[in-house]
RONUTI-121711 format. One record per atom (N, C-alpha, C): residue in one letter; atom name; z negated, x, y. Coordinates in pm, 1 decimal, decimal comma. Atoms other than C-alpha are relative to their C-alpha. Example, Ala and Ser with C-alpha at 12.3 -4.5 7.8 and 13.67 -1.06 7.14 Angstrom:
! RONUTI-121711
 residuo atomo       zz       xx       yy
       A     N      0,0     89,0   -119,0
       A    CA   -780,0   1230,0   -450,0
       A     C      0,0     90,0    120,0
       S     N      6,0    -82,0   -119,0
       S    CA   -714,0   1367,0   -106,0
       S     C    -73,0    -77,0    109,0
END
This chain:
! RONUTI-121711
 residuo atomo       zz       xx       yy
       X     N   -130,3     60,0     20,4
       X    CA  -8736,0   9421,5   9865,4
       X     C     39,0     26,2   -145,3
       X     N    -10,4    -30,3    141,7
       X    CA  -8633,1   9360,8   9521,8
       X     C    143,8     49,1    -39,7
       X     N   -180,5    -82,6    -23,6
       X    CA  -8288,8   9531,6   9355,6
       X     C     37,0    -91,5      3,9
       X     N   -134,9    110,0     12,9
       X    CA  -8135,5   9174,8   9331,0
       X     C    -16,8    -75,3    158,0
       X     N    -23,4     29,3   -180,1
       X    CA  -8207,3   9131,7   9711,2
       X     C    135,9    -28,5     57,8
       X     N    -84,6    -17,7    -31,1
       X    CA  -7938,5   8986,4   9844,9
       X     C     38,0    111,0    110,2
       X     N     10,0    -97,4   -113,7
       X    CA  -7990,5   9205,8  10183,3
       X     C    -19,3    137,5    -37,3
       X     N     35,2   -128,5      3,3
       X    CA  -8071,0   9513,0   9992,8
       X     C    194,2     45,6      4,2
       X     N   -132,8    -70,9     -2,9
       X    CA  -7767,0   9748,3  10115,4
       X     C     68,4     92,4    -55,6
       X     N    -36,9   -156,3     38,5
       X    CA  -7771,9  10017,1   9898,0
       X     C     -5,5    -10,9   -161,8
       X     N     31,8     49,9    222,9
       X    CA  -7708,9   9895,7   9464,0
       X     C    -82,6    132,2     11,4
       X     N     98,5   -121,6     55,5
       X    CA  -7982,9  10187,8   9255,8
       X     C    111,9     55,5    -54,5
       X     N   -105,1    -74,2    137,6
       X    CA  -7692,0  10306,7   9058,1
       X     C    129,3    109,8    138,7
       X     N   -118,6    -79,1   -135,7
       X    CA  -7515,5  10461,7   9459,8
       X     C   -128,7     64,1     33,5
       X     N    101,9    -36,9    -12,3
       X    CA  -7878,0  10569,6   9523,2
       X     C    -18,5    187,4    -46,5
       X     N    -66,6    -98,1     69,4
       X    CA  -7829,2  10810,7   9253,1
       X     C     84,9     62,8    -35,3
       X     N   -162,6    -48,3    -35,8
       X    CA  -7476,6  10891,1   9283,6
       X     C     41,7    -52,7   -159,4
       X     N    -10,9    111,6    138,1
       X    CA  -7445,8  10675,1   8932,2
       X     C    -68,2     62,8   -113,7
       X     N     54,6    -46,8    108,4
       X    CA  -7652,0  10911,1   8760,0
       X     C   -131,0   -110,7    -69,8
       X     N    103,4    146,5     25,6
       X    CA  -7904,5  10687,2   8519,9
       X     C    -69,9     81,4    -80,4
       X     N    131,4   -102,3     59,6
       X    CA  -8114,3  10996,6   8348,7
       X     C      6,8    105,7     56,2
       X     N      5,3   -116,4    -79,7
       X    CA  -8311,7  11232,8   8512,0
       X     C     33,8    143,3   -111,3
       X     N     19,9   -147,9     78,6
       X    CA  -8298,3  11607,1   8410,2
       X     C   -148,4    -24,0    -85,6
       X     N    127,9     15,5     74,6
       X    CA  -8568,3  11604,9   8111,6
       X     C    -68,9   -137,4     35,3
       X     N     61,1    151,6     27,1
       X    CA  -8783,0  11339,8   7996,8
       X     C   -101,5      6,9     72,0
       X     N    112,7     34,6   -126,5
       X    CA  -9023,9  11206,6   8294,0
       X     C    -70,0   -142,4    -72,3
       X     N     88,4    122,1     37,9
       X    CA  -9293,2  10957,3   8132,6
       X     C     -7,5    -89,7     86,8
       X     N     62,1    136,8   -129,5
       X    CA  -9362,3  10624,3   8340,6
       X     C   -117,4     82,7     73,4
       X     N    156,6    -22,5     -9,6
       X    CA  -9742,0  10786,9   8319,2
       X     C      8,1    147,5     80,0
       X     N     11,7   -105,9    -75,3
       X    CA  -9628,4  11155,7   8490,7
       X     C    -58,3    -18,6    132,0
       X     N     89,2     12,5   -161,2
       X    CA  -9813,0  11197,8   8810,3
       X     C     87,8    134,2     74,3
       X     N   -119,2    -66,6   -105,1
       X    CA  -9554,7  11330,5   9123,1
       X     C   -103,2     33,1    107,4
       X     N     49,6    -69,4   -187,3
       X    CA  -9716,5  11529,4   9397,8
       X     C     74,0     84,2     13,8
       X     N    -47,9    -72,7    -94,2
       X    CA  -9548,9  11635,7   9679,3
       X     C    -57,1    143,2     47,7
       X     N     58,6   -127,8      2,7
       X    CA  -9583,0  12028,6   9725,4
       X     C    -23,9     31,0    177,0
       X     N     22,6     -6,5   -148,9
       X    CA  -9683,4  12182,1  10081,3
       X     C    138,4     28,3     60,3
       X     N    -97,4    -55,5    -37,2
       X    CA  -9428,6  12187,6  10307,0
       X     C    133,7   -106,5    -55,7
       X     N   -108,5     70,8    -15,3
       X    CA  -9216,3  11939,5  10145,4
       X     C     62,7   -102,5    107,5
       X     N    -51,1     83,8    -56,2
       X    CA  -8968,2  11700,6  10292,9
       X     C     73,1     56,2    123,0
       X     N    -51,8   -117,3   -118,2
       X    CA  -8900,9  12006,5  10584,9
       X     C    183,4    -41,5    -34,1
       X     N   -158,1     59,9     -6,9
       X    CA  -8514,9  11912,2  10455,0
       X     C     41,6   -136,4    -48,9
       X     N      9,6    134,1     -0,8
       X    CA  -8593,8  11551,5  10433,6
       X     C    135,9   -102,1     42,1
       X     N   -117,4     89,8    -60,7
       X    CA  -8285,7  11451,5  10687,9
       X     C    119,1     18,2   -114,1
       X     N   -134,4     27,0     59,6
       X    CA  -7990,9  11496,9  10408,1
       X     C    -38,5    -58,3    -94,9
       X     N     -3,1    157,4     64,8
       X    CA  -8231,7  11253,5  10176,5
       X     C     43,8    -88,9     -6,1
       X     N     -6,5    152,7    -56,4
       X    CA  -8188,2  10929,5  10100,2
       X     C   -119,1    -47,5     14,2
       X     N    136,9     31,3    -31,2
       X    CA  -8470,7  10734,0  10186,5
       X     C    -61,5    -12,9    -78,7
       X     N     70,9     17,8    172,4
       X    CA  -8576,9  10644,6   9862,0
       X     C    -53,2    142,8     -1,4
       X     N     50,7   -132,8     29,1
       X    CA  -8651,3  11040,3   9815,8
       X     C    -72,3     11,0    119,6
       X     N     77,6    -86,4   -101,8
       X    CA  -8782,2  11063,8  10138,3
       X     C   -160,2   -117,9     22,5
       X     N    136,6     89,6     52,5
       X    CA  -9060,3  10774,6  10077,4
       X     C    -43,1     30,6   -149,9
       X     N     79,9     -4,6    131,5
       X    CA  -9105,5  10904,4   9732,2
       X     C    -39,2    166,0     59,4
       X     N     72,7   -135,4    -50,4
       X    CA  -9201,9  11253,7   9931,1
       X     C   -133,6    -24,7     73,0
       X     N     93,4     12,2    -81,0
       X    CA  -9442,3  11044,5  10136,6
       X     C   -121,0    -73,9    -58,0
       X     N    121,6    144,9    107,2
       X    CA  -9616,6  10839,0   9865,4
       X     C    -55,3    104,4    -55,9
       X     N     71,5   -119,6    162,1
       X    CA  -9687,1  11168,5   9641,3
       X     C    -90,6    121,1     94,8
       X     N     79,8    -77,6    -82,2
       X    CA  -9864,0  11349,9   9928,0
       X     C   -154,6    -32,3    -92,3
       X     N     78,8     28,5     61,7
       X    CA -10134,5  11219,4   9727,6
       X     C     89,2    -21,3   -145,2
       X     N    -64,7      1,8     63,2
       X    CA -10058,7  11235,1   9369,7
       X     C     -0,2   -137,2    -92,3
       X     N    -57,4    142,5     35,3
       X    CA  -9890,1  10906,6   9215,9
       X     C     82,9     -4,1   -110,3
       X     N    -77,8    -12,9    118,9
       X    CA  -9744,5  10820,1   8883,2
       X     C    187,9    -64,8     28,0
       X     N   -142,1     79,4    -12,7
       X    CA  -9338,8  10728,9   8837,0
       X     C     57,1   -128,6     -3,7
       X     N    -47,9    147,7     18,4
       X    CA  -9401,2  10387,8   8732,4
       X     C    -81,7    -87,7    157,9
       X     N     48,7      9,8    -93,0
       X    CA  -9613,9  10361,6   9090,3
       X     C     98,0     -1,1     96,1
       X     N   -115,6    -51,8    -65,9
       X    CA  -9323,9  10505,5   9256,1
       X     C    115,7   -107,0     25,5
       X     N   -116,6    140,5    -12,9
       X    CA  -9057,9  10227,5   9145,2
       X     C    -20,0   -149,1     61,0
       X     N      7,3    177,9    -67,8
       X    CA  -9259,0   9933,3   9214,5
       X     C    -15,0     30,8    163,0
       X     N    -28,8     -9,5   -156,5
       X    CA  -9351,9  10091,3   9569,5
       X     C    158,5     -0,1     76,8
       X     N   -140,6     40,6    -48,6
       X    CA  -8972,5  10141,8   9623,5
       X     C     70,7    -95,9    -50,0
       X     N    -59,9    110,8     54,3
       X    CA  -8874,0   9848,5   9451,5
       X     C    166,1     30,1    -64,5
       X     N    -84,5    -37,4     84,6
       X    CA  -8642,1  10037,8   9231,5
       X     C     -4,4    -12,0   -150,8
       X     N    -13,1     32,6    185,3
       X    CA  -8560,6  10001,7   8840,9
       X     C    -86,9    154,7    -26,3
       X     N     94,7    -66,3     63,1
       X    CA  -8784,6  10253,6   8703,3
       X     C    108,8    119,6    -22,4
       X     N    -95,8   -104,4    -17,4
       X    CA  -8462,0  10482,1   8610,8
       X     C     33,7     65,2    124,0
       X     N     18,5    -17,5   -192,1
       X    CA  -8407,2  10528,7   8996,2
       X     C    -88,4     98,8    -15,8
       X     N     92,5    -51,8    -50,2
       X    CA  -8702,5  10638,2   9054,4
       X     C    -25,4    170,6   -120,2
       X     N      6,6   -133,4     85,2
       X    CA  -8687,3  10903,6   8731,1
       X     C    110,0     89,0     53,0
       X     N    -69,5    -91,9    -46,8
       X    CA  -8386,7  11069,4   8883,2
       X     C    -24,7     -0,6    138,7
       X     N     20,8    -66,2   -106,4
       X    CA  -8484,8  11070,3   9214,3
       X     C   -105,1     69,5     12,3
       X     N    107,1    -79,1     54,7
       X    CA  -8815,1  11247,0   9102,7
       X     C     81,5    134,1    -40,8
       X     N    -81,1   -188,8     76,5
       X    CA  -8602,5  11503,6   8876,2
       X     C     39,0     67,2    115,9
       X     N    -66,0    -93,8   -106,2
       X    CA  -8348,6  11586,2   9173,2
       X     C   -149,0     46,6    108,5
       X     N    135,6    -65,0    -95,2
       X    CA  -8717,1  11627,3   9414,2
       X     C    -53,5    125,4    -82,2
       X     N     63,4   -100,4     54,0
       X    CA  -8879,5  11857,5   9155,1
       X     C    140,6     98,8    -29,6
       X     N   -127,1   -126,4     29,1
       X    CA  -8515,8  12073,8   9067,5
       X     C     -3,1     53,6    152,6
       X     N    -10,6    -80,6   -109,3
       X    CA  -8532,4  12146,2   9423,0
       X     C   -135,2     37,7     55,6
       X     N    140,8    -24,8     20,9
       X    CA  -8905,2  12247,3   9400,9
       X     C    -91,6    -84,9    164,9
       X     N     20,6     69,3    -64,4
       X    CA  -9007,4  11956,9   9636,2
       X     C   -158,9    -83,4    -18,2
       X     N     86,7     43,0     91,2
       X    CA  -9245,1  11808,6   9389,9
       X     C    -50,1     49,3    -79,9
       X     N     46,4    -62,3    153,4
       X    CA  -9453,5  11895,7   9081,6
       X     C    -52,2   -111,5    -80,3
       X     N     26,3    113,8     90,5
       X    CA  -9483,8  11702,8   8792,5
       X     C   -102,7     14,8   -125,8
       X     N    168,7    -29,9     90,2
       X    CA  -9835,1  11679,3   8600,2
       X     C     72,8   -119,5    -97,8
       X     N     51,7     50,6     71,8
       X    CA  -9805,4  11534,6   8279,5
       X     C    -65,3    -18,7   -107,4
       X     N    166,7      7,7     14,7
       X    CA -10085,2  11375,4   8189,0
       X     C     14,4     33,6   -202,0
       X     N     74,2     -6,4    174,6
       X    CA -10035,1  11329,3   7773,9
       X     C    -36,1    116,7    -39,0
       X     N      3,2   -159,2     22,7
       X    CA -10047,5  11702,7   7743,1
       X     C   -157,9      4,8     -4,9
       X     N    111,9     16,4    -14,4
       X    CA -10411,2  11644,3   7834,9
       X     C    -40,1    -37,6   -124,0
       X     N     64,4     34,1    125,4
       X    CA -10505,5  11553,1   7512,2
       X     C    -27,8   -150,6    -40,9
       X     N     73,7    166,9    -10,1
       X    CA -10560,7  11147,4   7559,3
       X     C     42,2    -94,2     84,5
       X     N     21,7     81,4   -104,8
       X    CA -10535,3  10860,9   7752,6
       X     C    -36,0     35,7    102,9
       X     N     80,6     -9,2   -119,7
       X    CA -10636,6  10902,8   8146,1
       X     C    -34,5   -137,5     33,7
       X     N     64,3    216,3    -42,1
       X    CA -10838,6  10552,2   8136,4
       X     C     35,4    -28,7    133,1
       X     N      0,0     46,7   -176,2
       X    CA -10855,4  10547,3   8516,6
       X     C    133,6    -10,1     55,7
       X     N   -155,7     -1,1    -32,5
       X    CA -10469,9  10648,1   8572,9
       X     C     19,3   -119,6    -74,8
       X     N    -31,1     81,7    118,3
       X    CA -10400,5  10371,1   8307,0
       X     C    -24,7   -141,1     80,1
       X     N     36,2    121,8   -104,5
       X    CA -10609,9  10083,3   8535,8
       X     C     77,1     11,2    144,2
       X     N    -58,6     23,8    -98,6
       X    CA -10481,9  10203,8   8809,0
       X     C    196,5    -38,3     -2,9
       X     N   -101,2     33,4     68,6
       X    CA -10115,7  10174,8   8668,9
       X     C     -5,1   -168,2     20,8
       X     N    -32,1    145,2     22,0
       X    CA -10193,2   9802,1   8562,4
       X     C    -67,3    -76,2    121,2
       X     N     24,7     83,2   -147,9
       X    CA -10324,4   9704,9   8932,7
       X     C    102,9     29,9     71,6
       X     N   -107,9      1,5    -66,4
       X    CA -10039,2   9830,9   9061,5
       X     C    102,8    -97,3    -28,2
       X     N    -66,5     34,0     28,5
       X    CA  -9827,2   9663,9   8847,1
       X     C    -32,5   -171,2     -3,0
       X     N     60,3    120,3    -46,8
       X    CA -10035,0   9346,5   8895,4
       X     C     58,6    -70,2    117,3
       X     N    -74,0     34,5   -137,8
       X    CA  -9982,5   9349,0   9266,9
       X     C    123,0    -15,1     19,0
       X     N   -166,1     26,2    -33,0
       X    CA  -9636,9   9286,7   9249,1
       X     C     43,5   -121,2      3,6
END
């Protein structure tokens, strides 16, 4: 469902309680995995956090994250921050690595393909 859905019930900007930057700078390219044990206080989520707890069980970048929830890319950076401030998540990122991750990078632009 896209944000200009008419049927979507919930604007991104009430999602986040109108916040529009996360805590610290979260790259598109960071990779979000879900830690063990998360989501155990899942019910006072919103769903958005509680499908971005179920996508990162395997670990998944932020710009992966928005198009799966069909959120604006900001969205999805503060609902990441608030998951990792409450040590829910952990956030790998990759440039620190020294380079490009070619393969994260393709996989990125097939995601963003499929849309």
């Amino acid at each position: 469902m896209s944000t200009s859905d008419p049927d979507r019930l919930v604007r991104p900007y009430m999602v986040t309680r109108g916040r529009t930057r996360p805590a610290g700078d979260l790259p598109l390219e960071a990779l979000v995995e879900a830690r063990a044990g998360a989501g155990l206080r899942a019910a006072h989520r919103v769903t958005e956090a509680r499908r971005i707890l179920r996508k990162a069980a395997s670990p998944c970048s932020i710009a992966e994250l928005a198009v799966d929830l069909a959120v604006p890319i900001g969205v999805a950076r503060v609902l990441v921050s608030d998951l990792a401030a409450d040590g829910e998540v952990t956030i790998h990122r990759t440039a620190a690595d020294g380079g490009p991750d070619v393969p994260l990078l393709e996989r990125l632009l097939d995601g963003l393909s499929a849309c």
